[in-house]
Residue frames as qw, qx, qy, qz and C-alpha x, y, z in Angstrom:
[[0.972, 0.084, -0.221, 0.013, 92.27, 107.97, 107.69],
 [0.342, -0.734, 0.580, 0.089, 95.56, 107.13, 109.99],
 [0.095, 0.480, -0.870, -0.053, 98.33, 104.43, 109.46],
 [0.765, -0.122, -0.615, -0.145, 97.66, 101.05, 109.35],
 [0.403, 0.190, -0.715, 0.539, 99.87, 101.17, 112.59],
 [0.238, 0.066, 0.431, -0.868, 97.61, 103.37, 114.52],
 [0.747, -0.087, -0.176, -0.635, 94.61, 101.65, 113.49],
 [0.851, -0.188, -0.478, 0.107, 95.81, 98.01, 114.83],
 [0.395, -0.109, -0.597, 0.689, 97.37, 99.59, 118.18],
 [0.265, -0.833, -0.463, -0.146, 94.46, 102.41, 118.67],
 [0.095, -0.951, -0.025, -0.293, 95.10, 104.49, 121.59],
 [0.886, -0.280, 0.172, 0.327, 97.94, 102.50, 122.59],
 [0.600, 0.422, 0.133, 0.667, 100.05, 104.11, 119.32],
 [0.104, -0.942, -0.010, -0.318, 99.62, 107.83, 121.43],
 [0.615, -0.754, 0.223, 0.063, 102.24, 106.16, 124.30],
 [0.788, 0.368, -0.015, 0.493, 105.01, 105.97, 121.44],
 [0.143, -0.589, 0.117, 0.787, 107.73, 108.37, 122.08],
 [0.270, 0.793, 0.140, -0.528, 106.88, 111.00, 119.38],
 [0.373, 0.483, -0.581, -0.539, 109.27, 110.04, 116.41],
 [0.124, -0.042, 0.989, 0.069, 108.33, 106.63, 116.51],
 [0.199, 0.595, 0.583, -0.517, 104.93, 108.04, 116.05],
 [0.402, 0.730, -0.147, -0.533, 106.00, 109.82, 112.99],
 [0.324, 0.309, -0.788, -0.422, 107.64, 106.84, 111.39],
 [0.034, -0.111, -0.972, -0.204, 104.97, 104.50, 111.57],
 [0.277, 0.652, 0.319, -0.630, 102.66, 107.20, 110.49],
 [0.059, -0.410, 0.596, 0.688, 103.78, 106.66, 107.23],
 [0.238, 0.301, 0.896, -0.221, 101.41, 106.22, 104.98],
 [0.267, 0.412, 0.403, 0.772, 99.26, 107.58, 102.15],
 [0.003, -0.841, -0.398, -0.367, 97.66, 109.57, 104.18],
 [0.197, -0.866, 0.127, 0.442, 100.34, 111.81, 105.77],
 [0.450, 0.872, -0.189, -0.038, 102.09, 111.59, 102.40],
 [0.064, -0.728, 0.674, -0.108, 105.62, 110.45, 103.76],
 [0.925, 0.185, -0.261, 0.206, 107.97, 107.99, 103.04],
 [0.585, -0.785, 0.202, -0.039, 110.75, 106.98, 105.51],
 [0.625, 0.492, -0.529, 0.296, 114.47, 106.12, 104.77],
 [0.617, -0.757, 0.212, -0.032, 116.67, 104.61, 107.60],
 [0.703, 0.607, -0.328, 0.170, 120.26, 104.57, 107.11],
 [0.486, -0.718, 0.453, -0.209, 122.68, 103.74, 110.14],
 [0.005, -0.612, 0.745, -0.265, 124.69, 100.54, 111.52],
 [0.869, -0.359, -0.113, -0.320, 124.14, 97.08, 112.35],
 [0.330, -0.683, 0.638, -0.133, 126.37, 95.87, 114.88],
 [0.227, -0.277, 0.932, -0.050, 125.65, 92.79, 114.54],
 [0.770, 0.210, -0.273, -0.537, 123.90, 90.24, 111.74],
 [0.187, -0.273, 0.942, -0.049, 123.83, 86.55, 113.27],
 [0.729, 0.073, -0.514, -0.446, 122.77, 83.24, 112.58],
 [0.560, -0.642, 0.388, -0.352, 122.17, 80.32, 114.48],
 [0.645, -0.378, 0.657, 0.096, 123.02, 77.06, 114.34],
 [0.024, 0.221, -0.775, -0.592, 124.59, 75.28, 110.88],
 [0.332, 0.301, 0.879, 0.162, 121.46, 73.65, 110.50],
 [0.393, 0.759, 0.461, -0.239, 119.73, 76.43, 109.68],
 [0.054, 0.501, -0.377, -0.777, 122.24, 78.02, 106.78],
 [0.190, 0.176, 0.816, 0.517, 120.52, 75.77, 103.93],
 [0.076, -0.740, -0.665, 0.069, 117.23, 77.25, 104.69],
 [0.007, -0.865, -0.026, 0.501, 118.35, 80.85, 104.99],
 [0.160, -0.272, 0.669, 0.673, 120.01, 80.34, 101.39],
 [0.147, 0.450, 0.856, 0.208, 117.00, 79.22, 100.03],
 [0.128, -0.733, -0.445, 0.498, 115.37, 82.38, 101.59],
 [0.219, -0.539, 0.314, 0.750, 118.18, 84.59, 100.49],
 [0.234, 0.089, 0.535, 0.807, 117.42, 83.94, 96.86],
 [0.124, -0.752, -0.403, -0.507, 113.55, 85.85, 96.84],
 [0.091, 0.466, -0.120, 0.872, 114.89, 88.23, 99.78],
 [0.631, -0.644, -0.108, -0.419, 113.70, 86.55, 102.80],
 [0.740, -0.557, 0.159, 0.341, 116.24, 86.52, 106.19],
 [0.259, 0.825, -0.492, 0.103, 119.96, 87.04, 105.10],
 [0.958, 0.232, -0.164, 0.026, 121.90, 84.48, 104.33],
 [0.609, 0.422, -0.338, 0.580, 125.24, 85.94, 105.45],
 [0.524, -0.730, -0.302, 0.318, 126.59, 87.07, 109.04],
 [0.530, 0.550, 0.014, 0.645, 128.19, 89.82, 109.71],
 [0.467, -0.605, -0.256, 0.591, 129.68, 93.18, 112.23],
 [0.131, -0.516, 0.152, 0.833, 129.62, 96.77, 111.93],
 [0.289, 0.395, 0.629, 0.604, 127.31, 96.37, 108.40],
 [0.117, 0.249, -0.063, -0.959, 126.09, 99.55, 106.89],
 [0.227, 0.478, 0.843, -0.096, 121.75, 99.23, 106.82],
 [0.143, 0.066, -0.024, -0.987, 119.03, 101.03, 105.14],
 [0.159, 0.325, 0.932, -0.027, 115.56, 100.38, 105.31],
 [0.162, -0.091, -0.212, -0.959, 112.96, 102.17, 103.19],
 [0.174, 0.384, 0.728, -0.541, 109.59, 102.81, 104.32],
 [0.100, 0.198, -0.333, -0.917, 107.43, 103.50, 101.67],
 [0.471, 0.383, 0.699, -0.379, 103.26, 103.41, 101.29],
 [0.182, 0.314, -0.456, -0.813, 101.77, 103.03, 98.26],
 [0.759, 0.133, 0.209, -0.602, 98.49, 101.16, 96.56],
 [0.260, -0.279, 0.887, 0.262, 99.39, 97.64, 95.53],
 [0.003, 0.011, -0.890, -0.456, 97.53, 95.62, 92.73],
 [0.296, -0.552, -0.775, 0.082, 94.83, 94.42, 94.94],
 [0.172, -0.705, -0.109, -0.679, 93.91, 98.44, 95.86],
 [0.618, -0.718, -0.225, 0.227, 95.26, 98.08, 99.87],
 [0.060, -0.933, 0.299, -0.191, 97.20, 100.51, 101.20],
 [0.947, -0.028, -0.191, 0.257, 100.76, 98.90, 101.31],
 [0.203, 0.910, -0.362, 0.000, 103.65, 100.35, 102.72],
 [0.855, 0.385, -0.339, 0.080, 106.94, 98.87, 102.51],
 [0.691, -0.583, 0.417, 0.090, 110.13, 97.18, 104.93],
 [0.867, 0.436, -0.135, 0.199, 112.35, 96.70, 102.34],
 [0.565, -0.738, 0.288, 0.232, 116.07, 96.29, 104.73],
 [0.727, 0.539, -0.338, 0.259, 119.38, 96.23, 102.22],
 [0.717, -0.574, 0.252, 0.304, 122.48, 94.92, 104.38],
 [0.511, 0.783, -0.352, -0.040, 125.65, 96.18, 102.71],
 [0.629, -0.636, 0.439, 0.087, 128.11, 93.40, 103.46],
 [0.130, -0.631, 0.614, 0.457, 131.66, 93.05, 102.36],
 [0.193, -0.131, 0.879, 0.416, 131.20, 91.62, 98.55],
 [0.151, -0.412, -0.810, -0.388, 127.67, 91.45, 98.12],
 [0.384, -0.109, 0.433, -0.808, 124.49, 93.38, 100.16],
 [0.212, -0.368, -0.905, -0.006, 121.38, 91.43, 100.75],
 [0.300, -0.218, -0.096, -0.924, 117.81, 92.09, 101.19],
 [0.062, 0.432, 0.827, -0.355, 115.19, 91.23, 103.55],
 [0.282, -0.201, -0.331, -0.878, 111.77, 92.45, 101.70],
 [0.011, -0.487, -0.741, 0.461, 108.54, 93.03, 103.67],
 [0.174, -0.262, -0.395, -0.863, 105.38, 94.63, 102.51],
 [0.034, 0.375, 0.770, -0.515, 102.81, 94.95, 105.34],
 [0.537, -0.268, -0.456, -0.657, 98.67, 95.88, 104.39],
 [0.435, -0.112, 0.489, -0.748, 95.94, 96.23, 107.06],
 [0.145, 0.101, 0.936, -0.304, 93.85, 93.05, 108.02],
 [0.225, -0.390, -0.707, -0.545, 90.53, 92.70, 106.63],
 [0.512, -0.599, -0.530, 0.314, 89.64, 93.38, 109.96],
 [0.065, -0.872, 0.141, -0.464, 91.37, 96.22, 110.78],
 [0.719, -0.684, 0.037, -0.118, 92.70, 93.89, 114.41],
 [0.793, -0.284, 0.293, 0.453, 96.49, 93.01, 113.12],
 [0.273, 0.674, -0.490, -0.480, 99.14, 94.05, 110.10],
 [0.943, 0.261, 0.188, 0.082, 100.00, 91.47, 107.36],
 [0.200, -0.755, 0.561, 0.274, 103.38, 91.11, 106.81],
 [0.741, 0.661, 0.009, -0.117, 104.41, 89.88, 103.03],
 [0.748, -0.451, 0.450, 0.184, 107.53, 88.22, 102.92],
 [0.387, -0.295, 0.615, 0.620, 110.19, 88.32, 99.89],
 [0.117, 0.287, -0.422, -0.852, 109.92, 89.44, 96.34],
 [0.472, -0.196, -0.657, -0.555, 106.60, 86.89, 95.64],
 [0.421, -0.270, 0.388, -0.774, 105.20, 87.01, 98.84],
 [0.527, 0.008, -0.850, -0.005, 104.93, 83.23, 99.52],
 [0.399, -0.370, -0.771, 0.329, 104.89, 83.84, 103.14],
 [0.124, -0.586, -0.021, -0.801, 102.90, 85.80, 105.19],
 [0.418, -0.213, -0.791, 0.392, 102.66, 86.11, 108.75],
 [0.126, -0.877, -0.294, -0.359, 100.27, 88.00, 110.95],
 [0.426, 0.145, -0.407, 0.794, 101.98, 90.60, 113.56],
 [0.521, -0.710, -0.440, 0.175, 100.84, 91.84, 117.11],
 [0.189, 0.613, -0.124, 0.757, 101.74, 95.69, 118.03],
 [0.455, -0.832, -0.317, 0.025, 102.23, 97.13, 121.35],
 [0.017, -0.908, 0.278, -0.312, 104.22, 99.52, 123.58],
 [0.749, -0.053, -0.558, 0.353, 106.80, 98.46, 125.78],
 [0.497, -0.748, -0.381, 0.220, 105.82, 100.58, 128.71],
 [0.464, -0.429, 0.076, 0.772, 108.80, 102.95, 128.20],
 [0.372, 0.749, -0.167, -0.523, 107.76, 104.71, 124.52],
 [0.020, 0.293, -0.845, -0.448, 109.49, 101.86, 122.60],
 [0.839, 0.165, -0.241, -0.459, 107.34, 99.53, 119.77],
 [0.557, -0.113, 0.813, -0.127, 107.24, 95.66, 120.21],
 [0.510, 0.478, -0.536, -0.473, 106.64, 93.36, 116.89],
 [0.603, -0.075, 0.758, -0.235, 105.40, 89.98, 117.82],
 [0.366, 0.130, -0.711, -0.586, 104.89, 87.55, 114.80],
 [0.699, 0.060, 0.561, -0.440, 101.90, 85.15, 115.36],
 [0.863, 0.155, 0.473, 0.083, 100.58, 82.45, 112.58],
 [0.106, -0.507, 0.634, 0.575, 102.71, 81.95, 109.32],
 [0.776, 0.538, 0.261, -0.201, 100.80, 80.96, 105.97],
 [0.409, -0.258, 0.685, 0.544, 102.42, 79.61, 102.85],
 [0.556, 0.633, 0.256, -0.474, 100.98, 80.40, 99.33],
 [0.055, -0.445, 0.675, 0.586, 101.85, 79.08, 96.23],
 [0.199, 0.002, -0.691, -0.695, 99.28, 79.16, 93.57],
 [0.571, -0.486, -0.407, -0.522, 96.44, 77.00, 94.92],
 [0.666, -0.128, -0.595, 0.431, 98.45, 76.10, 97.87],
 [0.288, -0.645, 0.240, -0.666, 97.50, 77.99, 101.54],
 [0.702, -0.109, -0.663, 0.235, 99.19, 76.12, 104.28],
 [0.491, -0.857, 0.092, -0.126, 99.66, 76.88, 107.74],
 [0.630, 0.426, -0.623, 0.185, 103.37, 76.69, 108.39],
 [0.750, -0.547, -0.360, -0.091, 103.69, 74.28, 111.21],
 [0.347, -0.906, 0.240, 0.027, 105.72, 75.57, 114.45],
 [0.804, -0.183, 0.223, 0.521, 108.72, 72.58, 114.10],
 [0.614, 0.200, 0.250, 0.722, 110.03, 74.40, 110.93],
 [0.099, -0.966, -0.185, -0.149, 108.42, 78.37, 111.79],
 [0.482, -0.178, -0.531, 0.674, 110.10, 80.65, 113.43],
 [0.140, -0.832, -0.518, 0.144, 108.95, 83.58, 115.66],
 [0.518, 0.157, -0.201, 0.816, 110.11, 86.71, 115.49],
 [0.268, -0.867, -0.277, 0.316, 109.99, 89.98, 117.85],
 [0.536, 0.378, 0.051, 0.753, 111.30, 93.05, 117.01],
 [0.417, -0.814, -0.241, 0.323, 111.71, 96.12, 119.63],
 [0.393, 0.615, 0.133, 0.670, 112.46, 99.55, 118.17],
 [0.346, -0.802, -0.312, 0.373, 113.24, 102.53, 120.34],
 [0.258, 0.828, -0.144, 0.476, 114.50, 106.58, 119.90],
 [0.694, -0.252, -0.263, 0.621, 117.39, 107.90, 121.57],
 [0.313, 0.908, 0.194, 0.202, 117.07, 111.10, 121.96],
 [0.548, -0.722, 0.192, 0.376, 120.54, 111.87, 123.12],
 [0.400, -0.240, 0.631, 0.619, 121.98, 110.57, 120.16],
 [0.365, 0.341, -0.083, -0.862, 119.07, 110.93, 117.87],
 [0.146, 0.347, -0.903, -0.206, 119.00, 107.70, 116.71],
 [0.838, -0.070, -0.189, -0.506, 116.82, 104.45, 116.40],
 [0.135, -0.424, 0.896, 0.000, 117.64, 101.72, 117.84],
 [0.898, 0.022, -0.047, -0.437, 116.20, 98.12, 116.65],
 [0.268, -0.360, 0.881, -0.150, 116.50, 94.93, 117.57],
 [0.848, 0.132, -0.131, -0.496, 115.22, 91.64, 115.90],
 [0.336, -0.244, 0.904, -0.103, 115.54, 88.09, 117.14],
 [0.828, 0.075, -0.278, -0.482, 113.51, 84.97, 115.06],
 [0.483, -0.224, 0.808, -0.255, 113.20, 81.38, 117.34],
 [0.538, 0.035, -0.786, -0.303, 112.54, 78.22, 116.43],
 [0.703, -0.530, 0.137, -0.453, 110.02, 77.00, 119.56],
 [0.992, -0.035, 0.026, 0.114, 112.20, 73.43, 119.00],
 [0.849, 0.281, -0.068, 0.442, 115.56, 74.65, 117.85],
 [0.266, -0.648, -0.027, 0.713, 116.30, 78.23, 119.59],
 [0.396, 0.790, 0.289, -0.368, 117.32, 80.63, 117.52],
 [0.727, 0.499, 0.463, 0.090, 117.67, 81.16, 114.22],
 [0.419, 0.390, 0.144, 0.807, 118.55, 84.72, 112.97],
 [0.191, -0.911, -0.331, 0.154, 118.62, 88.27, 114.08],
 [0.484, 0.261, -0.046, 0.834, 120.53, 91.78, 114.23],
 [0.293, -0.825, -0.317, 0.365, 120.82, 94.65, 116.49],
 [0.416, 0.161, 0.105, 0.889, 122.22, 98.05, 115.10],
 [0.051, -0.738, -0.372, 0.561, 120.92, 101.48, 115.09],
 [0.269, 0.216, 0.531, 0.774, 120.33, 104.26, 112.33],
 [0.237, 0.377, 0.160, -0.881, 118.76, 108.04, 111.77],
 [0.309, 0.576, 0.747, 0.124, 115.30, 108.84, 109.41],
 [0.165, 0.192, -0.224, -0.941, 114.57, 111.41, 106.64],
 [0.406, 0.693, 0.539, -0.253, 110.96, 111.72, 105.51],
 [0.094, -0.073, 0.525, 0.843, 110.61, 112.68, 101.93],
 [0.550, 0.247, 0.098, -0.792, 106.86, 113.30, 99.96],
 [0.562, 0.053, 0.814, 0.139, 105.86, 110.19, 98.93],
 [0.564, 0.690, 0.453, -0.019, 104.03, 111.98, 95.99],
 [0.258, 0.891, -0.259, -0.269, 106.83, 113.66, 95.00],
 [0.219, -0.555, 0.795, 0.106, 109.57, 110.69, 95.37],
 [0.825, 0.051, -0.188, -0.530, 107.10, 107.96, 94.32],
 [0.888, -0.302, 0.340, -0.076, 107.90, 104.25, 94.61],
 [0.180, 0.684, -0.586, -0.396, 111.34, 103.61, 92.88],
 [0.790, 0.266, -0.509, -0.215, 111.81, 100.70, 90.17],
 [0.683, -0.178, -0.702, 0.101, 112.16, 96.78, 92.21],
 [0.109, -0.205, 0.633, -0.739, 111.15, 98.30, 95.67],
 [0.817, 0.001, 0.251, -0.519, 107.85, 96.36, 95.15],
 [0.355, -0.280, 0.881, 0.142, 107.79, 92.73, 94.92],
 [0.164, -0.199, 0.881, 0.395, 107.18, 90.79, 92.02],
 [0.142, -0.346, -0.493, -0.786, 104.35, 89.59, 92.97],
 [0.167, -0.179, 0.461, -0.853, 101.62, 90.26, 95.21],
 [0.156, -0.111, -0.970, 0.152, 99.63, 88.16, 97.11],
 [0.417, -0.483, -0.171, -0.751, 95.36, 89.02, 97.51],
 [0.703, -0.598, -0.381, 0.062, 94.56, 86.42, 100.50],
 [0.035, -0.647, 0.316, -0.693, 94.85, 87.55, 103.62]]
């Protein structure tokens, strides 16, 4: 059995550069969990209209409410079997900024298919969007969001594009420096954009069966539709 990753990119996931290959191999079956710990240069927002909406976010751990330079990141990768028996691993990003950190929580689980990831949004997974892998022709990953769903109790909406936003994210290794770099931009198709941060940061692998899943790194609760 491989990664969720490498099952929704196929033979496409071979033209990663090689550690990008090993972190998003994580997964119960190689056994490893990923830590990234490093630098964002830079957490923005865009216009004022959208801070009320990232506050809102901010309180179940979806976007970041605050801007910031030079913030100290960490983002834990960790797979494990959620409620609903799918293989889940986690995107859980703490920003340490001055007074207070913040969290951006993500929990991603393979398509019924098998043809996209699901990406699980903040600590009760309200939203979920699907997400499009590919290469970017050099060895770097690409992160394309595609429809957005809302869920709350009997409620399953589509969220419509005015108030959506998209987001892309584009990871690459340095091997000079050793380093990851990532980058993540989210658009409004009507308003531009919204939120994003660019920084950079190294990766230990630990045994996921020896470290297990520490206490609130899953979210509240967990959503079965897909």
């Amino acid at each position: 059995m491989s990664s969720i990753f490498r099952t929704v990119m196929g033979p496409e996931f071979d033209r990663l550069h090689p550690c990008l290959q090993r972190r998003f191999s994580v997964g119960l079956d190689s056994g490893e969990a990923c830590t990234g710990r490093g630098v964002m240069e830079r957490v923005w927002h865009g216009g004022a209209f959208v801070k009320p909406f990232l506050s809102v976010g901010g309180v179940r751990n979806i976007l970041v409410p605050r801007e910031g330079r030079n913030v100290p990141f960490v983002i834990e990768n960790v797979p494990y079997r959620d409620s609903h028996g799918r293989e889940t691993v986690s995107f859980v990003r703490t920003f340490h900024l001055p007074g207070r950190s913040r969290r951006f929580d993500a929990q991603m689980v393979l398509s019924p298919r098998g043809d996209r990831v699901l990406d699980y949004l903040g600590t009760h997974q309200h939203l979920a969007s699907d997400l499009h892998l590919s290469t970017d022709g050099r060895g770097g990953l690409v992160i394309r969001s595609g429809t957005h769903r809302f869920r709350e109790g009997p409620v399953d909406v589509r969220v419509p594009d005015l108030i959506g936003g998209d987001a892309v994210v584009h990871e690459t290794f340095d091997e000079r420096s050793g380093r990851f770099s990532i980058s993540v931009r989210v658009t409004n198709r009507r308003f531009g954009p919204l939120f994003g941060y660019h920084g950079s940061f190294t990766a230990e692998y630990r045994d996921v069966r020896r470290c297990g899943v520490r206490p609130g790194l899953r979210p509240v609760r967990e959503e079965a539709r897909a």
